[in-house]
C-alpha positions as CSV (number, residue, x, y, z in Angstrom):
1,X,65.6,21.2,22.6
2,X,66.1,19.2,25.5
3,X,65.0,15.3,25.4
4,X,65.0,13.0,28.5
5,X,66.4,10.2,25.8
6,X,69.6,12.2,25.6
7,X,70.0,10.5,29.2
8,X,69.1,7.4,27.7
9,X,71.5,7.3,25.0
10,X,74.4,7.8,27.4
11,X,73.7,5.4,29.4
12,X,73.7,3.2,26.7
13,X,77.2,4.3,25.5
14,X,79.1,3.7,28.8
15,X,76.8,0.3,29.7
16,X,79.4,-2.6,30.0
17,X,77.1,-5.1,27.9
18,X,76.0,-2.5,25.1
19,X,74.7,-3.8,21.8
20,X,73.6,-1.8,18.8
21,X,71.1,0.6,19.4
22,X,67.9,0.9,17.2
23,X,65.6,4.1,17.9
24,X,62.1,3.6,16.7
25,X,59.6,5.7,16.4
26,X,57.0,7.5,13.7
27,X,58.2,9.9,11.2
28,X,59.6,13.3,12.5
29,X,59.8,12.5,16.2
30,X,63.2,13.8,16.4
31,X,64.7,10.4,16.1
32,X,67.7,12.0,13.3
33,X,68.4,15.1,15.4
34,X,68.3,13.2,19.0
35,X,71.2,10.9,17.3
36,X,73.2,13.4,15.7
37,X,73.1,15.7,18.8
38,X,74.0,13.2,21.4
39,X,77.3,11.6,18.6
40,X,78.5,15.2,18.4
41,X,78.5,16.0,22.1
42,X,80.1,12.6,23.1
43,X,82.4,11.1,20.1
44,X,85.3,12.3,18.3
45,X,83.8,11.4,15.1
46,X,80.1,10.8,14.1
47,X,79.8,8.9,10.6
48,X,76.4,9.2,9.2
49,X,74.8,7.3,6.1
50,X,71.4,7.7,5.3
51,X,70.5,4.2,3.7
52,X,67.2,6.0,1.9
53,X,69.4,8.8,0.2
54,X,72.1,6.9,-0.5
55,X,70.9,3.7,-2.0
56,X,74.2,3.0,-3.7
57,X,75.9,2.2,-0.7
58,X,73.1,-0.8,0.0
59,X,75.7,-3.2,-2.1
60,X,78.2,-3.0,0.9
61,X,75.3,-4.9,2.6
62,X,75.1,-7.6,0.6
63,X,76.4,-11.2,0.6
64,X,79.2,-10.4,3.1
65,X,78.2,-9.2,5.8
66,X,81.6,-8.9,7.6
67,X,81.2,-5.5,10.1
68,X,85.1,-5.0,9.4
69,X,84.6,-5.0,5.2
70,X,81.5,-2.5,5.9
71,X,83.6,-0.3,8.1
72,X,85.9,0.0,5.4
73,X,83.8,0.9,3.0
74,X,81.9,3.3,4.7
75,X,85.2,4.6,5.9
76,X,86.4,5.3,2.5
77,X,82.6,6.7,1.5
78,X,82.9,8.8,4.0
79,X,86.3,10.4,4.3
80,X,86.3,10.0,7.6
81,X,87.9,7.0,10.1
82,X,85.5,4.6,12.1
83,X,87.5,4.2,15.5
84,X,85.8,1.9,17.6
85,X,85.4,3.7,21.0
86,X,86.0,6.9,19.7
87,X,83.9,7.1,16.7
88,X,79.7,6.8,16.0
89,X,78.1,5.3,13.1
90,X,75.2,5.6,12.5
91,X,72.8,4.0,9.9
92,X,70.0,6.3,9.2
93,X,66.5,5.7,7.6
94,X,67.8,1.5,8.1
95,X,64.4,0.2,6.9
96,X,65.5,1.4,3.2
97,X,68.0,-1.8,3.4
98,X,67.0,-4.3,5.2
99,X,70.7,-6.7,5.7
100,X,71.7,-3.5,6.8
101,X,69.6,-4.5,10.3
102,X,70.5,-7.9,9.8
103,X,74.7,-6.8,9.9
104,X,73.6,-5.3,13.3
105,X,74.4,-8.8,15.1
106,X,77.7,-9.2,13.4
107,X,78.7,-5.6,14.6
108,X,78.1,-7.0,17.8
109,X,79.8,-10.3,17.4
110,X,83.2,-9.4,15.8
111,X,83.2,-5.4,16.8
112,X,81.4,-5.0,20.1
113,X,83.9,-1.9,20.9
114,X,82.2,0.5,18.0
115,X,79.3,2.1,18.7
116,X,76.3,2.1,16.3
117,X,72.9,3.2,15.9
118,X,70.5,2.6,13.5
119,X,67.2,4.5,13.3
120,X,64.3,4.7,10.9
121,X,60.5,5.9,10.9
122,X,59.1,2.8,8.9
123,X,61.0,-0.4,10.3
124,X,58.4,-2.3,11.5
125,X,58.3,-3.0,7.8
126,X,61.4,-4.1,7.3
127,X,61.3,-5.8,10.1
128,X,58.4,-8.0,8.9
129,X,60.7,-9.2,6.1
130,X,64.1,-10.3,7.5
131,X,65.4,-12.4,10.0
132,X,65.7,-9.7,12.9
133,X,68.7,-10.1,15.1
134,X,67.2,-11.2,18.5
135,X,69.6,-10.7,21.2
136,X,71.6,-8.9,19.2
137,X,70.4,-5.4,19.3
138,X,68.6,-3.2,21.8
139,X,65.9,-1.0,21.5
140,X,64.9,2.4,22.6
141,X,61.6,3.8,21.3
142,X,60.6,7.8,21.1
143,X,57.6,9.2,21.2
144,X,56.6,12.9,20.4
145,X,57.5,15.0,23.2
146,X,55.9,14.7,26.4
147,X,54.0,17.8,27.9
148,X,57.1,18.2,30.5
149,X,59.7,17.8,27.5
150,X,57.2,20.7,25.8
151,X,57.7,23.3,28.9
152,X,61.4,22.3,28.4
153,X,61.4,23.4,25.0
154,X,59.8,26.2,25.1
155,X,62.0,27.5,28.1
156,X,59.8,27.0,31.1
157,X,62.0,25.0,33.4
158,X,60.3,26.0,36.4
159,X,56.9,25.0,34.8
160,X,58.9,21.6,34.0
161,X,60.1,20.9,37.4
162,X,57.0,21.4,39.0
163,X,55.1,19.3,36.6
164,X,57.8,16.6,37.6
165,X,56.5,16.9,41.6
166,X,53.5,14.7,43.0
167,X,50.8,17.1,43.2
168,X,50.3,17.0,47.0
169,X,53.4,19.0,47.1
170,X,52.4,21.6,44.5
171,X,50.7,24.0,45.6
172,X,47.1,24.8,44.1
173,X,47.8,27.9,42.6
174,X,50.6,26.6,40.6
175,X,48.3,23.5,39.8
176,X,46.2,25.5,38.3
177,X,48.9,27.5,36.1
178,X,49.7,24.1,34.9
179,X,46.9,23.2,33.5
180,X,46.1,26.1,32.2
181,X,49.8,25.7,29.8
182,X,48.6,22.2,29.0
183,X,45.5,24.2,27.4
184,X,48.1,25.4,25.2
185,X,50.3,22.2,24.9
186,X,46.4,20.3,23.5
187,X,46.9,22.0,20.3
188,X,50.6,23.3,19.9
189,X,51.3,19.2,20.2
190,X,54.4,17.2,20.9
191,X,56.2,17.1,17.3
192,X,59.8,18.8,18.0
193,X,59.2,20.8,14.8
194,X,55.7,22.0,15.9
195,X,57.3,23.1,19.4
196,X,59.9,24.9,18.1
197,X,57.9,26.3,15.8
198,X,55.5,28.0,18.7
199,X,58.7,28.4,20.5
200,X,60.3,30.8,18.4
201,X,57.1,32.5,16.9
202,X,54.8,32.3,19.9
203,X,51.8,32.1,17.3
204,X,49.8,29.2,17.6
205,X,48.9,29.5,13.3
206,X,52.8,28.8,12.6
207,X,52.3,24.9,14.6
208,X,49.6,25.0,12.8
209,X,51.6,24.9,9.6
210,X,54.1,23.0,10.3
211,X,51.5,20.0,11.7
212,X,50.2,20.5,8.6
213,X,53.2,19.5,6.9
214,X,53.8,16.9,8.7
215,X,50.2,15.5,8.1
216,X,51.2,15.6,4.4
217,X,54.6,14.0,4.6
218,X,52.6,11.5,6.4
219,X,50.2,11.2,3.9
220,X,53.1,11.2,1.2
221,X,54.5,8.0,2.9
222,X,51.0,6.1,2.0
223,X,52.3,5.6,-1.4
224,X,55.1,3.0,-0.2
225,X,52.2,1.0,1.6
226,X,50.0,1.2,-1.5
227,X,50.7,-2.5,-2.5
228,X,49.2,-3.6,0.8
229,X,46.6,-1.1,0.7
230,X,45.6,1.9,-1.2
231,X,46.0,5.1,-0.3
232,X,42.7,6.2,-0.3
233,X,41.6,3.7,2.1
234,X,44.5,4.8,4.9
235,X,43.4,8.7,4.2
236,X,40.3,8.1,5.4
237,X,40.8,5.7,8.2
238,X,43.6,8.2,9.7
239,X,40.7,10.5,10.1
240,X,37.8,8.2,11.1
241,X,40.5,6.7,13.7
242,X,41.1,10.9,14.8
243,X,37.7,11.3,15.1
244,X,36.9,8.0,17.2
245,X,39.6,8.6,19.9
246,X,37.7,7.3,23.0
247,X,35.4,5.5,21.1
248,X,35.1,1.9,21.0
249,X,36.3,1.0,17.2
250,X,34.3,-1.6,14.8
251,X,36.2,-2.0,11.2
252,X,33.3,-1.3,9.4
253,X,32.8,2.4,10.9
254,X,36.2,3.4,9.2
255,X,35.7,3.7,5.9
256,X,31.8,2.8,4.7
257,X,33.3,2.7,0.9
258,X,35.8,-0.3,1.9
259,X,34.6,-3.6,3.7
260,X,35.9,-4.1,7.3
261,X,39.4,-6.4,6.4
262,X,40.3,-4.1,4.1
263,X,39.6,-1.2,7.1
264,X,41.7,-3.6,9.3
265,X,44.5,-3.7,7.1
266,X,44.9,-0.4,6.8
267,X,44.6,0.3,10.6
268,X,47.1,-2.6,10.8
269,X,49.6,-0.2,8.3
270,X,48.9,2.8,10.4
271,X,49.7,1.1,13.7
272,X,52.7,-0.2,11.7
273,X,54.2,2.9,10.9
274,X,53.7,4.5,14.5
275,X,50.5,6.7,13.2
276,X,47.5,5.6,15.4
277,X,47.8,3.2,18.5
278,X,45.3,0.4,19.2
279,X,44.1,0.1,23.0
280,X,42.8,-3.6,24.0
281,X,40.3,-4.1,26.4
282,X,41.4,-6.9,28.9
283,X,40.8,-8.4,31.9
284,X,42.5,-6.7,35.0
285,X,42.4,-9.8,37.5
286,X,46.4,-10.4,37.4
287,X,49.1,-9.5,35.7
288,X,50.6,-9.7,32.5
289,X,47.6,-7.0,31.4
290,X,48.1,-8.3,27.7
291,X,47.5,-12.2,28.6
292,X,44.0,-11.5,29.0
293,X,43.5,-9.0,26.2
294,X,40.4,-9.2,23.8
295,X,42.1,-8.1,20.4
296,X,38.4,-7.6,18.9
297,X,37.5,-4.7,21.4
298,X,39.9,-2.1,20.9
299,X,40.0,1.6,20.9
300,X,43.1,4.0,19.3
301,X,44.6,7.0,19.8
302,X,46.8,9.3,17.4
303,X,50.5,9.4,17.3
304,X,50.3,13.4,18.9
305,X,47.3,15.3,20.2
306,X,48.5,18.3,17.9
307,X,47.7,16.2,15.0
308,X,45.1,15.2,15.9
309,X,42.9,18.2,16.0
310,X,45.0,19.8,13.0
311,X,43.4,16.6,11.1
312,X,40.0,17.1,12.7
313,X,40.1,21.1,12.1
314,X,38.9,21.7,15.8
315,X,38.4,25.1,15.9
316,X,41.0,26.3,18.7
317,X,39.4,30.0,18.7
318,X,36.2,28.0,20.8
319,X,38.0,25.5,22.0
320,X,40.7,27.9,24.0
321,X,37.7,29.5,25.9
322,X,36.9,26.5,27.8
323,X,37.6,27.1,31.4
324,X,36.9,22.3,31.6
325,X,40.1,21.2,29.4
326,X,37.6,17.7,29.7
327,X,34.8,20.1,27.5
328,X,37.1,20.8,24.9
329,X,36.4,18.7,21.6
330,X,34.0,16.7,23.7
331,X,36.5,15.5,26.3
332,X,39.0,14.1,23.0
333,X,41.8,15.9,22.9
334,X,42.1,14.8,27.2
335,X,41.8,11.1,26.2
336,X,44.5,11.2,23.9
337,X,46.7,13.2,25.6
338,X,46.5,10.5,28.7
339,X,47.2,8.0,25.9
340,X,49.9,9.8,24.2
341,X,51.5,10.9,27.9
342,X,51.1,7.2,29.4
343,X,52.3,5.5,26.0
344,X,55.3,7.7,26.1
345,X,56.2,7.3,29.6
346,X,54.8,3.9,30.7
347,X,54.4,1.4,27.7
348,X,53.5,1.1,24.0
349,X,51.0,-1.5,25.0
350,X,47.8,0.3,26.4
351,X,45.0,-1.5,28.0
352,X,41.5,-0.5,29.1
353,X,38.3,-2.1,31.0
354,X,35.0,-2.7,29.2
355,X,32.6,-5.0,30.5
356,X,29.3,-5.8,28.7
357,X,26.1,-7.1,30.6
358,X,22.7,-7.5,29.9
359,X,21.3,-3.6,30.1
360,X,24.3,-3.0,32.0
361,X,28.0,-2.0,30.2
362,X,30.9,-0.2,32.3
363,X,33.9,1.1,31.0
364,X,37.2,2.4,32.4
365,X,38.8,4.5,30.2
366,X,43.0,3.0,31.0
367,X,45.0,0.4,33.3
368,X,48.2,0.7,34.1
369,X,50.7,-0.7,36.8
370,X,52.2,0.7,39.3
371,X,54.5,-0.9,42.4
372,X,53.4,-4.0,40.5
373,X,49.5,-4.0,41.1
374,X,46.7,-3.2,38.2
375,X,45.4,0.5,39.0
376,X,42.2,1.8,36.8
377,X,42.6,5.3,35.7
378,X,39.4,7.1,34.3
379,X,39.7,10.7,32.8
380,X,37.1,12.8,34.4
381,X,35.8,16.2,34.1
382,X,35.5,16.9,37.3
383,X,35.8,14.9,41.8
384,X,31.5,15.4,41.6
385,X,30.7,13.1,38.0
386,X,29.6,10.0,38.0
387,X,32.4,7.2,38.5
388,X,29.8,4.4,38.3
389,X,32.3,2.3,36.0
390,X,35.1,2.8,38.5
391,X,33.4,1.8,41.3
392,X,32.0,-1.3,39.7
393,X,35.6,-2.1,38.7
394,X,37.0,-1.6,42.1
395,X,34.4,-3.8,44.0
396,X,34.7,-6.7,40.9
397,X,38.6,-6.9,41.2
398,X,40.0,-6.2,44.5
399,X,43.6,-6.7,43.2
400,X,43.0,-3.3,42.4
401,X,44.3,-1.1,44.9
402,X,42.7,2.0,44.0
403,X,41.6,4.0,41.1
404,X,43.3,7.2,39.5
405,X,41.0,10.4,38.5
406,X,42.6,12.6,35.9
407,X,40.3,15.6,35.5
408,X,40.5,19.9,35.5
409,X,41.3,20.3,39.4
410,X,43.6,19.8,41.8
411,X,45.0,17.1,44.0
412,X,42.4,15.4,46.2
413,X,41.8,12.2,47.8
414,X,38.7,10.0,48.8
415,X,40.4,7.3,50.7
416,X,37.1,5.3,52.3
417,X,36.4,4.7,48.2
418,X,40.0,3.8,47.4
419,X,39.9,7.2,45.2
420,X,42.6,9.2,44.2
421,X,41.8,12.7,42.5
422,X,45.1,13.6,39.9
423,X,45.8,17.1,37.8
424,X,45.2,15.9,34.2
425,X,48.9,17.2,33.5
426,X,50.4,14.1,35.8
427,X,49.0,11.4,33.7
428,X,52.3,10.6,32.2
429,X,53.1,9.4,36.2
430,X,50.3,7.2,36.9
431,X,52.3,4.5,36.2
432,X,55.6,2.9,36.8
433,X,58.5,4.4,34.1
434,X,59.0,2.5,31.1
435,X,62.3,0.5,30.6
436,X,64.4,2.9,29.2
437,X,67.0,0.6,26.1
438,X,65.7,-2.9,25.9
């Protein structure tokens, strides 16, 4: 299946000041599959080493960390030649051996002409326990697939396209078809394997399964974290964190049978491994949003929207027959998929507005920025619902342009109140593109 990152990835390869490349991102992404597609169509030769498999190769990482000796020995593992320019390598599941990460800079330093990538679903970890490489590498992070990279996959290009277009050029109709797919999209997810899964079957039950899987591999992966925190104690804050998506989040309320830093430090293991995400409330009077975060008031949101209500067992059978896609799972499942879409597509760091008064409180439920300005976005279910906290928002901080509406209907405009009414499927361009390889 198709992924914008493929572009990405190619415009690494030909960039004049390329580094090495590490993809992030949670478990079963498509991080392996994205690498190994994009090496085959564009190198001669694509030399693959999976550093958790193939533990015995960690001793070429050791003391020496000379790119040319590795090369060699990899070569010679391998059976295959490591021509710089025409050849790929490319370090897989990196965060089982950490110098590997650290030989990243000295590939750059003494053999800037080969390309390599290294990739990985648990690095933050690693990470945490070597001296990274700054400067030395660049980043590109993916996410699961985006509700436009799902039409892809599943073959509806036209669907796709017009999901690309500003609203006020689609026509009303064809807004409506949209959103009706993204009905589908809420519980088929964003994982490639739940995708192709519906894809190929068309049955609903066989995502189903495979998001089930991937909820136990998940769960399966708590026993390497167990020695910061047991595995009973990141079971159930993965679900209290599923249910609580919206929700203003107090450690305490995760797990009543653990005490609230032990609750934080799981939710801190979780956020590590790409799981759940943790939004910040912050002040929207200038820019950078995260200068004037309040780390204490914080919601989350799930890695993927089709996890999250496999893990909460929302019963799709009800669910599917809501005409509101705000009604469904008591407006949930549309707060995380603007999360998910504007994570993906905007940035990792997600901000919202809460302000708390004397018998008065107002929340917005995201900011982003777009044309560099701070724009609220509130998901609505519909251009007649209150918008009290909006309003409020808008008259407090007049840096604000306007303020973005993501609800069931169509494109519409209030411009005397600075309003802007959006199809819930174009959240993921409410705000300005993400950098693409940093």
């Amino acid at each position: 299946m198709y992924r914008p990152a493929q572009e990405q990835l190619l415009k690494w390869k030909t960039a004049p000041r390329r580094k090495p490349l590490i993809v992030r991102g949670a478990r079963q992404v498509g991080k392996t599959w994205l690498v190994e597609h994009f090496g085959a169509e564009q190198f001669d030769s694509v030399v693959k080493i999976d550093l958790e498999k193939r533990r015995d190769l960690h001793v070429h990482f050791g003391d020496n960390l000379d790119p040319r000796a590795i090369a060699r020995h990899l070569e010679l593992d391998s059976g295959t030649r490591i021509v710089p320019g025409r050849s790929l390598l490319f370090l897989d599941e990196v965060q089982a051996c950490p110098r590997a990460i650290m030989a990243l800079r000295y590939f750059y330093e003494q053999m800037p002409d080969l390309h390599v990538i290294a990739a990985g679903s648990l690095i933050e970890f690693a990470l945490g326990e070597i001296s990274v490489p700054v400067g030395r590498v660049q980043y590109l992070h993916l996410y699961p697939m985006t509700f436009r990279e799902y039409l892809l996959g599943i073959g509806n290009e036209v669907a796709a396209e017009c999901a690309g277009q500003h609203p006020s050029t689609v026509d009303e109709g064809i807004q409506r078809q949209l959103l009706a797919e993204l009905k589908t999209y809420f519980f088929v997810g964003g994982m490639p394997e739940s995708v192709k899964a519906y894809r190929d079957s068309g049955s609903l039950l066989e995502a189903f399964r495979v998001q089930t899987e991937i909820l136990g591999s998940c769960r399966e992966d708590f026993a390497k974290y167990s020695p910061r925190v047991g595995r009973t104690c990141l079971d159930a804050v993965l679900l209290s964190v599923a249910r609580l998506v919206g929700e203003q989040i107090k450690y305490t309320r995760l797990d009543e049978n653990h005490s609230g830093p032990t609750n934080s430090r799981a939710f801190d293991v979780l956020r590590k491994a790409r799981v759940v995400h943790k939004i910040v409330s912050c002040d929207p009077s200038g820019l950078p949003l995260g200068a004037r975060a309040n780390e204490r008031r914080f919601k989350a949101a799930m890695l993927d929207i089709g996890l999250l209500q496999c893990l909460c067992q929302v019963p799709a059978d009800l669910e599917l027959r809501q005409d509101d896609l705000l009604a469904m799972y008591r407006g949930k499942l549309a707060e995380q998929f603007v999360a998910q879409e504007l994570i993906a597509c905007h940035s990792s760091e997600l901000f919202y507005w809460a302000r708390e008064a004397r018998g008065s409180s107002a929340e917005v439920d995201y900011l982003v920025v777009r044309k560099g300005q701070i724009v609220p976005v509130e998901v609505k279910s519909g251009a007649g619902g209150s918008l009290r906290s909006l309003h409020l928002m808008l008259d407090t901080y007049p840096n604000c342009p306007e303020g973005l509406v993501l609800y069931s209907g169509t494109y519409a405009t209030l411009p005397g109140k600075r309003l802007t009414f959006l199809p819930l499927y174009y959240a993921a361009s409410a705000g300005d593109p993400r950098p693409e390889v940093v």
